[in-house]
N, C-alpha and C positions, 0 to 999 in steps of 0.2 A: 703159443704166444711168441710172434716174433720178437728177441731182444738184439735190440745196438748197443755197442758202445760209442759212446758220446761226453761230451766233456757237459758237465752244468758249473751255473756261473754262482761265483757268491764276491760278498764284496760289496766295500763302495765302488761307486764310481768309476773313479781313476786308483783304484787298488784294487781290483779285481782278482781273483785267485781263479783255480777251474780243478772242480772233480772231476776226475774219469769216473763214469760208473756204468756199470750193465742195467738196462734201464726197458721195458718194454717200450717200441717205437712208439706206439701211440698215448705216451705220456705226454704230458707239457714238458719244456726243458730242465725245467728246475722240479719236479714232480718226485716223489718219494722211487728211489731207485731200489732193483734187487738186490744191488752188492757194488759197495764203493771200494773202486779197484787200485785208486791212487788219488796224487792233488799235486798238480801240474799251477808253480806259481811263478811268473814270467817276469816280477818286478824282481829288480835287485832292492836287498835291503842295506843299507848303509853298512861299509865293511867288507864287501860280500862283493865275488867278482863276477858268480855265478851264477845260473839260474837254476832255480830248487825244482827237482820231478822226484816224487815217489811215487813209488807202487809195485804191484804185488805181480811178478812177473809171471809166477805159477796158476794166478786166479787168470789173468789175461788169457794165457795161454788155453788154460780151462775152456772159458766163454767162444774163446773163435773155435776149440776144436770142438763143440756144441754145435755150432752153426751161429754165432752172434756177428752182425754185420758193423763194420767198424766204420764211422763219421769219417770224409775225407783230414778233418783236421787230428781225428785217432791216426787215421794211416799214417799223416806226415811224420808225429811224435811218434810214434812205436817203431819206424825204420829210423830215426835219428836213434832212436835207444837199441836198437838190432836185435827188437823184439822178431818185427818181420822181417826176412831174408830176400833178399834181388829175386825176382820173380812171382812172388805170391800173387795170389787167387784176386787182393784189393788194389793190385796197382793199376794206375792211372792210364786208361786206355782211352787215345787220339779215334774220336769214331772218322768213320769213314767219310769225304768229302762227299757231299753233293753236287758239288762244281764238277768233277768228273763221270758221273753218270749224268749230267743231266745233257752236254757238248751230244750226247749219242743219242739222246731222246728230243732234243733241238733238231738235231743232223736228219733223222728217220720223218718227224715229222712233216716237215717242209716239201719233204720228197712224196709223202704221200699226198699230201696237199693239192701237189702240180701233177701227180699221178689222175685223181681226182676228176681236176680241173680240165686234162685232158682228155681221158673217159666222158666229159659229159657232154 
């Protein structure tokens, strides 16, 4: 059973809170979770300078060292909490340009083309 962590939404509206929870992928987002791992709430509440995360740092830890794949928006929050360490297994990797292979496969082309066109 592949599980993520993923954040699910509760809340009105414009008050939205979000549980982290380990959840099989092929739930719905708000669907009954394995194990509610924290509650990441982004509003300030009057008074309050800060913004409220809890959660269980030891269950997290648990889950990814399972194999559970983390939502890009887990990754963000768990390296602001230095859950994850600079270099992990989820960070954000630039794939490869196709602009630069394609200049070689343009270039080859063309060539065969007029190769071709000459042969025939």
């Amino acid at each position: 059973m592949p599980i993520r962590l993923r954040f699910a939404v509760q809340g009105l509206r414009n008050n939205r809170s979000f549980q982290l929870v380990a959840i099989d992928k092929r739930r719905r987002r708000d669907g009954k979770p394995a194990e509610l791992l924290g509650v990441y709430q982004p509003h300030l509440n009057p008074g309050e300078n800060k913004k409220v995360v809890e959660w269980s740092v030891d269950r997290i830890r648990y889950w990814l060292d399972v194999g559970a794949v983390p939502s890009k928006s887990v990754v963000r929050l768990l390296e602001l909490g230095n859950i994850l360490k600079p270099g992990h297994s989820w960070e954000r990797r630039i794939p490869e340009t196709k602009a630069s292979a394609e200049p070689s496969s343009q270039e080859s082309s063309p060539s065969s083309t007029g190769t071709k066109q000459a042969a025939s």
